[in-house]
Structures are given as C-alpha cells and as structure tokens.
C-alpha positions in Angstrom: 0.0 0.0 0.0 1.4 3.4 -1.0 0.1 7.0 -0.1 0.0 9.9 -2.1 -1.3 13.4 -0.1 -2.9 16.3 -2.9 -3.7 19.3 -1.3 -4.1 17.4 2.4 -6.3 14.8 0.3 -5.1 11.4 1.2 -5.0 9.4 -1.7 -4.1 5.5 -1.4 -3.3 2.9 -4.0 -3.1 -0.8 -3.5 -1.0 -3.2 -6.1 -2.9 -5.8 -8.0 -1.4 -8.5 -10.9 -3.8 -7.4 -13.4 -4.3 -3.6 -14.5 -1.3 -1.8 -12.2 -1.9 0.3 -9.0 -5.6 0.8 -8.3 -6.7 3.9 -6.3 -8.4 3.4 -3.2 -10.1 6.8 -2.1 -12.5 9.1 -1.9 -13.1 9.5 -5.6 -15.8 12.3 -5.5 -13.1 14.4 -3.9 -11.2 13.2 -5.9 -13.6 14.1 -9.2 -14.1 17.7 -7.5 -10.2 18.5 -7.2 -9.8 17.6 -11.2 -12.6 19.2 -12.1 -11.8 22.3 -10.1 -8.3 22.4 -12.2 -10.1 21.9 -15.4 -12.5 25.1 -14.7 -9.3 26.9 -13.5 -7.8 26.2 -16.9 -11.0 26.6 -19.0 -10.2 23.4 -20.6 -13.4 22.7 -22.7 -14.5 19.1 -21.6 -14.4 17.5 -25.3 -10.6 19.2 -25.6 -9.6 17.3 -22.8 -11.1 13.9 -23.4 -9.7 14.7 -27.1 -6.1 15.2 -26.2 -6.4 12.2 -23.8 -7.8 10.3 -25.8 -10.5 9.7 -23.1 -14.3 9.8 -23.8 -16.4 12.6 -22.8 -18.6 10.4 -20.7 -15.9 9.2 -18.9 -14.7 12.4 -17.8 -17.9 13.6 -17.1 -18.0 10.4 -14.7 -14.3 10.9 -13.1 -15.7 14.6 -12.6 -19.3 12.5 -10.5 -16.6 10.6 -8.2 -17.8 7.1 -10.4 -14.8 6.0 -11.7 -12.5 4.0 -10.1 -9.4 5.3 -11.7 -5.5 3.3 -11.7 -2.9 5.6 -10.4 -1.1 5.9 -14.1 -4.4 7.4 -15.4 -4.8 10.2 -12.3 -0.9 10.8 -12.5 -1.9 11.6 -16.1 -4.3 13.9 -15.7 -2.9 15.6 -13.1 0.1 16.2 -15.2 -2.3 17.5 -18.2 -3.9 19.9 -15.8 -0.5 21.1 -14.7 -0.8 20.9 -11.3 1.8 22.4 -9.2 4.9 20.3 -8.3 4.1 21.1 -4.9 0.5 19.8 -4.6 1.7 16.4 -5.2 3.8 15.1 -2.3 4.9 11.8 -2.2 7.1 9.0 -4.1 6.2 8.3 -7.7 8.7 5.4 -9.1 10.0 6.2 -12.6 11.0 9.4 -14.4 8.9 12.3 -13.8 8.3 15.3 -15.4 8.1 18.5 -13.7 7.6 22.0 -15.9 9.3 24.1 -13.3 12.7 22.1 -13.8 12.3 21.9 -17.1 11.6 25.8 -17.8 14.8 26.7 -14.8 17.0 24.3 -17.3 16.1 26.4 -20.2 16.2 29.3 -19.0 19.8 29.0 -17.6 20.9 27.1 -20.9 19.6 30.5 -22.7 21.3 32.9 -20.4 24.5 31.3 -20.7 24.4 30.8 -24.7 24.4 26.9 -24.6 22.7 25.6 -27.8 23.6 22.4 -26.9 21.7 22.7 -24.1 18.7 23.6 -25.4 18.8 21.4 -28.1 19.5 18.4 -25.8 16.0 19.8 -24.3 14.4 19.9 -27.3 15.4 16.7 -28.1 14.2 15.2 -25.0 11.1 17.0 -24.7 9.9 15.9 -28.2 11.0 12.4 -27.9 8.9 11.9 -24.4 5.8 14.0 -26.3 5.5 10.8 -28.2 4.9 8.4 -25.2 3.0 11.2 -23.0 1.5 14.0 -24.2 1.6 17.3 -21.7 0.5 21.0 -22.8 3.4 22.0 -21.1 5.9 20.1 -23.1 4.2 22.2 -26.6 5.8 25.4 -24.7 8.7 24.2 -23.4 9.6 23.1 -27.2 8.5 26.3 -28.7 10.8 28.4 -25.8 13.5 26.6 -27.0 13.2 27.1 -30.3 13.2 30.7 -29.6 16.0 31.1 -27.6 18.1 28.9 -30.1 16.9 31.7 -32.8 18.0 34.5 -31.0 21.2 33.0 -30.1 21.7 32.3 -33.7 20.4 36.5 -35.0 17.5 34.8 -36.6 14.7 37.4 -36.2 12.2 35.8 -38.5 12.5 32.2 -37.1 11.4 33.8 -33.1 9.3 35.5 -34.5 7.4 32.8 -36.0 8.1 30.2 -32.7 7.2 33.2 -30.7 3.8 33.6 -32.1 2.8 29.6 -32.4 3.7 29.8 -28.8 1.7 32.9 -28.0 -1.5 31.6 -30.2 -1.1 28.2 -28.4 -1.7 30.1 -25.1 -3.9 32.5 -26.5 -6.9 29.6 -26.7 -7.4 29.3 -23.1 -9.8 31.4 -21.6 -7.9 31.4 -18.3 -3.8 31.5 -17.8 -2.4 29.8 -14.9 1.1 31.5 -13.6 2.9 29.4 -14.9 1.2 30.2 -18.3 1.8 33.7 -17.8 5.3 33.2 -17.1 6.0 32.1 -20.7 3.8 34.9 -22.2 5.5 37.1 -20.7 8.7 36.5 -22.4 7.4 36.4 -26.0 5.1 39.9 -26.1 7.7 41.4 -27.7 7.3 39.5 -30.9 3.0 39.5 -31.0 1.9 41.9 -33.1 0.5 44.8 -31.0 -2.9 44.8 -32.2 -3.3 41.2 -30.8 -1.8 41.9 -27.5 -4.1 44.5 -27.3 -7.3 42.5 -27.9 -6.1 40.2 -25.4 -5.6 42.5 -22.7 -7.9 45.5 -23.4 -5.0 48.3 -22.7 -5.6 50.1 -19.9 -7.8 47.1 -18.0 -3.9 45.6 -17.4 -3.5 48.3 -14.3 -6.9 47.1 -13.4 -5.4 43.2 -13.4 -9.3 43.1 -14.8 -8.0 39.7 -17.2 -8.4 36.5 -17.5 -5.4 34.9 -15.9 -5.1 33.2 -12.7 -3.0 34.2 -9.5 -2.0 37.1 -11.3 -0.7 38.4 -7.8 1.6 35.8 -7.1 4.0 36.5 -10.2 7.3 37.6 -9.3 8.2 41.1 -10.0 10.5 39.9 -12.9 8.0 37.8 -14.8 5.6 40.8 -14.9 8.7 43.7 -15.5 9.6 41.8 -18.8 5.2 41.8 -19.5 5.4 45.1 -19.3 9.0 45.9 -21.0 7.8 43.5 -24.5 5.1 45.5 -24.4 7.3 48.7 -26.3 9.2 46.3 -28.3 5.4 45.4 -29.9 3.8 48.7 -29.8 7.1 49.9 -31.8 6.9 47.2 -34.7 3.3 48.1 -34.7 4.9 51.9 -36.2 2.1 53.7 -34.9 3.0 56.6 -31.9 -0.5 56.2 -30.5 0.7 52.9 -29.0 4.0 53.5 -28.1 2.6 56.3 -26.3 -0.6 53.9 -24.7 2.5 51.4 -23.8 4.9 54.5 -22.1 1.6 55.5 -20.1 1.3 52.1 -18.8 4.4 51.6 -17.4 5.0 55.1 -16.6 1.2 54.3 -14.7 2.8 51.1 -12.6 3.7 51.3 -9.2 6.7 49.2 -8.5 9.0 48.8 -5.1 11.5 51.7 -4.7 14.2 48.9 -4.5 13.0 47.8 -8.1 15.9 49.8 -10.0 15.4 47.8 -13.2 11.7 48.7 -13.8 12.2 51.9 -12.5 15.2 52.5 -15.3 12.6 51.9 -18.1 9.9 54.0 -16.2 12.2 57.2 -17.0 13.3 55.9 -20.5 9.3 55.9 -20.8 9.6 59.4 -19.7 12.5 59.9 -22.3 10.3 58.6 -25.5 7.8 60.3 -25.1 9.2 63.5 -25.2 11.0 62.2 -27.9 8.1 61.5 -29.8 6.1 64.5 -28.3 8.2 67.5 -27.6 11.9 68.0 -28.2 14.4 65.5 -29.5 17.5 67.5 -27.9 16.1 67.1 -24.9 14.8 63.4 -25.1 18.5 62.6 -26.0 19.7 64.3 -23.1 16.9 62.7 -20.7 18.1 59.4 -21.9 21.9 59.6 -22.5 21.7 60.9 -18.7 19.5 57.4 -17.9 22.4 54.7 -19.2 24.9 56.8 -17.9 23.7 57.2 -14.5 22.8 53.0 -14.5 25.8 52.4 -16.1 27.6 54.6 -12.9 26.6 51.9 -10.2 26.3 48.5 -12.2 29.2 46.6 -13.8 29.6 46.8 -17.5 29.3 43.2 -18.3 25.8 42.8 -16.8 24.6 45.9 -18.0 25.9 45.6 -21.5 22.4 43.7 -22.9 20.5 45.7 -21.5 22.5 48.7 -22.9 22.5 47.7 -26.5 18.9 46.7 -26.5 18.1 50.5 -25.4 20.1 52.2 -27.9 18.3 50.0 -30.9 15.0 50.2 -29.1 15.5 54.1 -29.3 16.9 54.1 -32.7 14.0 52.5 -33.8 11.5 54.8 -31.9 13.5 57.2 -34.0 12.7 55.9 -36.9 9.0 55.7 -35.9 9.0 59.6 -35.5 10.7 60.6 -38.6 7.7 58.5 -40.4 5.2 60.2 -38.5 6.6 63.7 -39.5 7.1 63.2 -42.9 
C-alpha cells in the first residue's frame, strides 16, 4: 500500500497482478479536485477527453466521483492539468516530469548561450511527447526554439516560434502563472494589435484579465510583460501605441528597490518627449539614464540591457521621422 497526499487529500493505492496500481479513495473528492483544475484552466471538456484520448462520458464520470481510476491514469491527468509540483507530495517510481525544472534548465541554458543545451531539451522534450502527451511540453519546445533563434540572430524564425507559442496560449480562456510566465517572455514578438485585444490596454493596471493568480507572479515575470510591451507597440509603427504602452508603465507602481523597472519608467519618460516635444532634450533625458545605471552596475551585466536601449530608441526614432514626414 502506497500514499499519495494532494492538497491534504489522502490518496491510497493498492498493487494488483492485473491492470497496475488501483486507487483506493474518496473518488468524488477526488472528481471535485480535477474538475476544479479543469475550470481553472477553461479546458473545454471535449478538448480534454480529445487530447487524452478519453471519452467525454468518462470524464464527465471521473468529474461524479464514479470512476475508479488506476494511479497511471490520475498521475496523467494531473500532469495535463498542470498541477503544481508542490501539490503532489509523495514518491512516484519512474522518471517524472516536472515543468518548473524543465523551464529553470532552459532558462539558464539561454542565459548562458548553450545551444547544446537547449537542443539536448528539445530533443528530450519531443521524444517523451511521443509516449505522453503534456500541454506543457508544446511550450517548453517552442521556448526553446526561440531562444536557439536569438542565439543564432535569426529574427524571422522567433518571430514565428514566438507567435505559435503565443496563439497556443492565447486559446485558453484562463492562464495559470505558470502560463503567464512564458507569455511574458514572447510579447515582444505578438503583433501589438493582438496583445491588445487580449488585454484590453488600460484594463492591465486594473489586473481586470483572465489569468489566474496574477498576484503571485514575481516582480521579474511581470517587469519583462510590461517591458515586450514597447518592443510590440514599436513594430506596430504607430506613436499612438508606443505612447498607450509609455503611459502604462510610466502608470505602474513598483517597489523603490525595483531599480530595473524603474530605469525603463524614466526611459518611458525619455520617449515620449522624444516622440512628443523636443528631440534634444529626449536625447539628453536618456543619455543621462544609461549613464547614471551604467555609474553603479558593472559593465558586463549591464551591456544587454545597454544595447537593447540604444536599438530600441533608434528604432523609436525611426518611428517619428515616419510620422513627420
């Protein structure tokens, strides 16, 4: 007999020769905890039992409490739903996947520049798609594909993996954090217009969406939301957004202690002037920004973050000698 505790649910499971592990538990608790994830989700019913392979009535039964369900197939659906690693304590035999690792291995393989890495990753990723499908796993392959583009100055290739990835997301009615997360990192390639349907402009300050936990993203996660957002509205070669995107952040109240939001807040200040007043001075106003961050914090980490300003404001600079002409 084995135990397996989901959000202080006891769940046990018994061996048998025939079938594998067979649950032994409350299974209308059980059937309201999936069911609660699917709603959290929005995950249409018939899309699930589609991408499971599951019927409908099945489901439909699981979510009643009548199905008495073997552990493989609740460890399944569970891992569909993308439950958080943490709501599942206890010893599951075998590899595991868990999206949080996965994501933190990618993430450092794109930091440091190791294509190897990430396409080790890729590689793995798509070869356990094949015995186990998981949502996750989609996005995980598409965020590598990005990064690999953007190591190798291929514009047009993130571009493309950045927008499958975005559209993918863009079908659930409701984002978990984690789903957010990987959003956040890809605005800068969606087409303005679209980010703005999504998010209904100004209703972001309001946090009036239709994402989950929105409150318990990390101020990083939701400083990059906010800093794709220019990178968009500029590509969109329109001032009116660029300006809509500056008022937003320029709008957002951040920690004192967050320097690095704080740093685009006054190059906010800096394009719009730029865009609305005088050029001199918006050169000034910035040239004063990257030298004063460049005063306290060592080249090499500042360096990215240097470059990308410059082109972002040559670019806006661009934008303005269109609109005048």
């Amino acid at each position: 007999m084995y135990n397996l505790v989901i959000n202080g649910l006891q769940v046990a499971w018994r061996t048998v020769n025939i079938g594998g592990p067979i649950m032994a538990v409350d299974f209308e608790a059980v059937g309201r905890y999936i069911e609660e994830l699917r709603l959290a989700k929005h995950i249409p019913r018939h899309r699930l039992a589609q991408d499971l392979g599951w019927s409908q009535k099945t489901l439909q039964r699981i979510a009643q409490g009548q199905v008495d369900m073997k552990l493989s197939q609740f460890i399944h659906l569970l891992s569909y739903l993308t439950a958080e690693p943490e709501e599942v304590d206890g010893l599951v035999e075998g590899h595991t996947w868990s999206f949080d690792q996965v994501d933190g291995h990618i993430i450092n393989a794109g930091a440091t520049g190791d294509t190897k890495q990430l396409e080790a990753t890729k590689a793995e990723l798509t070869a356990a798609m094949k015995k186990e499908y998981l949502p996750w796993m989609k996005s995980e392959i598409l965020t590598c594909d990005i990064m690999l583009c953007e190591l190798r100055g291929d514009d047009d290739g993130a571009h493309q993996a950045a927008n499958r990835l975005f559209h993918q997301l863009a079908n659930y009615e409701q984002w978990t954090a984690f789903d957010f997360r990987v959003v956040s990192r890809v605005v800068s390639y969606v087409p303005y217009a679209e980010l703005r349907d999504t998010f209904k402009g100004h209703e972001l300050n309001e946090r009036a969406l239709g994402w989950t936990r929105l409150d318990d993203q990390a101020d990083a996660v939701l400083d990059s939301f906010y800093i794709g957002l220019i990178d968009s509205a500029v590509d969109s070669g329109k001032v009116d957004n660029v300006l809509e995107v500056c008022d937003l952040i320029r709008q957002r109240v951040v920690l004192w202690s967050n320097y690095y939001f704080r740093m685009y807040k006054r190059l906010c200040v800096a394009i719009v002037e730029l865009l609305t007043g005088d050029q001199q001075q918006a050169v000034k106003m910035k040239d004063d920004l990257l030298a004063s961050v460049g005063g306290f914090i060592p080249h090499n980490i500042f360096q990215r973050d240097h470059d990308g300003i410059e082109q972002l404001w040559r670019n806006v600079e661009r934008l303005r000698a269109g609109a005048t002409e």
